[in-house]
C-alpha positions in Angstrom: 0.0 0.0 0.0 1.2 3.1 -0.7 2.5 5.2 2.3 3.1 8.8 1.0 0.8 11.1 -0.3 2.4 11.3 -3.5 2.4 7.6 -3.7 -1.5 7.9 -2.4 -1.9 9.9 -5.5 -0.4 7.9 -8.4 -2.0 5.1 -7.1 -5.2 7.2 -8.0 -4.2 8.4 -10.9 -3.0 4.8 -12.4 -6.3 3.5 -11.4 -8.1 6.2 -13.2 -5.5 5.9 -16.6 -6.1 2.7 -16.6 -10.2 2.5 -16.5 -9.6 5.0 -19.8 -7.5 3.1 -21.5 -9.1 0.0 -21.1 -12.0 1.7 -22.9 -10.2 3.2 -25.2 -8.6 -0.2 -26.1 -12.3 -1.8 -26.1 -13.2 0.6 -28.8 -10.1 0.0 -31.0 -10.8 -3.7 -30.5 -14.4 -3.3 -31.4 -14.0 -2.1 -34.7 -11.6 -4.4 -35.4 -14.1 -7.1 -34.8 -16.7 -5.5 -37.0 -14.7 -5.2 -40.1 -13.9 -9.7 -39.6 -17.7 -9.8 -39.1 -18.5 -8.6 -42.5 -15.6 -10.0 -44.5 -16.8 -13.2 -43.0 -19.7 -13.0 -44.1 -18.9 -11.8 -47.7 -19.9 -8.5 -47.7 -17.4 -6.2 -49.5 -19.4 -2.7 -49.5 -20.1 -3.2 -45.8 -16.9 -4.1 -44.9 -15.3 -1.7 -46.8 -16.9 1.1 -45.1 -16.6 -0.4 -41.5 -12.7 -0.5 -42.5 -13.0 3.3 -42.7 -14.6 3.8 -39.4 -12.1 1.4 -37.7 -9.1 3.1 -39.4 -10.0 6.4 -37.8 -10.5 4.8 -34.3 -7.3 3.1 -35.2 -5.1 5.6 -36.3 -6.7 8.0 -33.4 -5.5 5.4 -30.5 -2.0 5.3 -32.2 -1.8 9.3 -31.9 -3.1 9.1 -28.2 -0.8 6.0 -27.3 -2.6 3.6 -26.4 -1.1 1.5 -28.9 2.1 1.1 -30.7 2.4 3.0 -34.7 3.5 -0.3 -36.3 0.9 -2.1 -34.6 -1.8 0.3 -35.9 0.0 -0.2 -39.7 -0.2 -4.0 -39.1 -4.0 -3.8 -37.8 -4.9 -1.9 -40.7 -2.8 -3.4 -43.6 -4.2 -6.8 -42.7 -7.9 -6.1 -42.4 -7.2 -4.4 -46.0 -5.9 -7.4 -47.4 -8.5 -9.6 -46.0 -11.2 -7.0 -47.4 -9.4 -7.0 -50.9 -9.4 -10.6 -50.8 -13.2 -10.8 -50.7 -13.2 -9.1 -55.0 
């Protein structure tokens, strides 16, 4: 347990970061799973334009941190390549 008052107040502060982040993360993660959900079902147009929605969220939570810029790249290059193999 934490036994300064600065301590006291990271302590807060991670658990606060880290509620955020996990949401943040969620969101990311969610329209990742939205994109697979239409390619597996073989809708192109759909998926397509879910691909644009989850890039933005993507490419936002790479600006903000909460995850790495290659790993946002890799997210999005490989959900592209699954959509374009759909044609």
């Amino acid at each position: 347990m934490a036994n300064t008052k600065q301590a006291r107040k990271r302590a807060r502060q991670t658990v606060a970061r880290n509620l955020h982040l996990a949401a943040q993360r969620s969101q990311y993660r969610t329209a990742i799973k939205k994109v697979r959900k239409l390619v597996a079902a073989g809708d192109k147009a759909a998926a397509q334009e879910a691909f644009k929605a989850a890039e933005s969220t993507i490419d936002k939570m790479a600006r903000k941190g909460v995850l790495h810029g290659n790993a946002a790249a890799r997210h999005k290059s490989r959900l592209a390549a699954e959509i374009k193999a759909l044609a």
